[in-house]
C-alpha positions in Angstrom: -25.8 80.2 -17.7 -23.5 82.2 -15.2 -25.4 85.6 -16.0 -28.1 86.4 -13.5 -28.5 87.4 -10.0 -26.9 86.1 -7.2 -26.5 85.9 -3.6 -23.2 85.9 -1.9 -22.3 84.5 1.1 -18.8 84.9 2.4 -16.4 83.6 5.1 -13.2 85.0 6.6 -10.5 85.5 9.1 -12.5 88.4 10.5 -15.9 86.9 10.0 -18.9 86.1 8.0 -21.1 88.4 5.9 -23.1 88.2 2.2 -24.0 90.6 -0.4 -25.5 90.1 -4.0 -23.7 90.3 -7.3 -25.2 90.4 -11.1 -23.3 88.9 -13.3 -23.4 90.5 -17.3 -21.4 90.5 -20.1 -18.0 89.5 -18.5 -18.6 92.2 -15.3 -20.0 91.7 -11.6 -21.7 94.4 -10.0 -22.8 93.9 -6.4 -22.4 95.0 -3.1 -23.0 94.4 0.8 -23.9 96.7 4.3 -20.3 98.5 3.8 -18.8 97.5 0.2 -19.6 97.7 -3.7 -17.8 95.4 -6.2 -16.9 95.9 -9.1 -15.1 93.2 -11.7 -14.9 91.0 -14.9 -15.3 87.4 -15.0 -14.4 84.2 -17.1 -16.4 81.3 -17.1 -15.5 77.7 -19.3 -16.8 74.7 -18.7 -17.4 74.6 -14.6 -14.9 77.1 -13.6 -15.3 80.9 -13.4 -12.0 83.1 -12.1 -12.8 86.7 -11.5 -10.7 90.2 -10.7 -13.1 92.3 -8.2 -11.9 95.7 -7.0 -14.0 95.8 -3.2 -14.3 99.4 -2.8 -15.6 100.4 1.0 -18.7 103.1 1.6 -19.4 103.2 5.0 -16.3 103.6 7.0 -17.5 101.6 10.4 -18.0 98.4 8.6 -14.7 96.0 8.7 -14.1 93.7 5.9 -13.8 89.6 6.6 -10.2 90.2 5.8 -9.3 92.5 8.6 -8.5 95.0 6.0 -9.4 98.8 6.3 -10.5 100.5 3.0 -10.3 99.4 -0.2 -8.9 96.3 -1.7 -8.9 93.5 -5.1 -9.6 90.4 -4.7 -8.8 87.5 -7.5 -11.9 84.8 -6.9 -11.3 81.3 -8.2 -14.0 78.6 -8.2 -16.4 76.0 -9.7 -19.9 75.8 -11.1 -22.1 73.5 -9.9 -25.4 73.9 -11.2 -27.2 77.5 -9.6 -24.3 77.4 -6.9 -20.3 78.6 -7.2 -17.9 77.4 -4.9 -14.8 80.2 -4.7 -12.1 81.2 -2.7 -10.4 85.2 -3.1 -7.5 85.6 -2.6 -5.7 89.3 -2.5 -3.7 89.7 -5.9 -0.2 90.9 -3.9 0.0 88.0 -1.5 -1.3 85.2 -2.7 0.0 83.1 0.2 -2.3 85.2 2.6 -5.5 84.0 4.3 -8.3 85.1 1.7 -12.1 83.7 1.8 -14.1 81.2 1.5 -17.1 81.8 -1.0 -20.6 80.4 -1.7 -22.7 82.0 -4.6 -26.7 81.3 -5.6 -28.4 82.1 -8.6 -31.4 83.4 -7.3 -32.5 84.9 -11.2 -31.9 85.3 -14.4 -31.1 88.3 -16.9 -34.1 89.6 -18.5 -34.2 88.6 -22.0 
């Protein structure tokens, strides 16, 4: 169900942006105009928690976060049907602002 393609669309203290994950086999792979990730994921039921390691590629693009560089994020959300509701959260302060997330299934895995 969760494996596919999907769109990302992401909100933050420094802005808005989106990107595009796959989802296979317990990993994301995705990436946006400055940024890969790269992760695992869990999914049960309707909730899917994930550990991403957001690697930047093109120096002049800020993250939503405010951060410069590199950084991991720990995304925790729900499944709705083709949509995932999250919020990430960076793993060493978990009491600072993270992001809001909204993820699409836009296709499935070939078979």
């Amino acid at each position: 169900m969760i494996e596919g393609l999907w769109i990302v669309q992401y909100e933050g203290m420094a802005g808005n942006g989106g990107g595009v994950a796959v989802f296979i086999k317990g990993k994301i792979l995705g990436g946006d105009t400055g940024y890969t990730y790269v992760g695992d994921y869990k999914a049960s039921n309707a909730a899917v928690s994930a550990q991403v390691s957001v690697k930047n590629f093109l120096a002049g693009v800020p993250s939503v976060l405010g951060i410069t560089g590199d950084f991991d994020l720990d995304i925790e959300g729900s499944i709705e049907g083709s949509v995932i509701k999250a919020t990430g959260r960076l793993p060493k302060d978990k009491h600072a602002a993270g992001i809001a997330l909204k993820l699409t299934k836009r296709a499935d895995l070939p078979a």
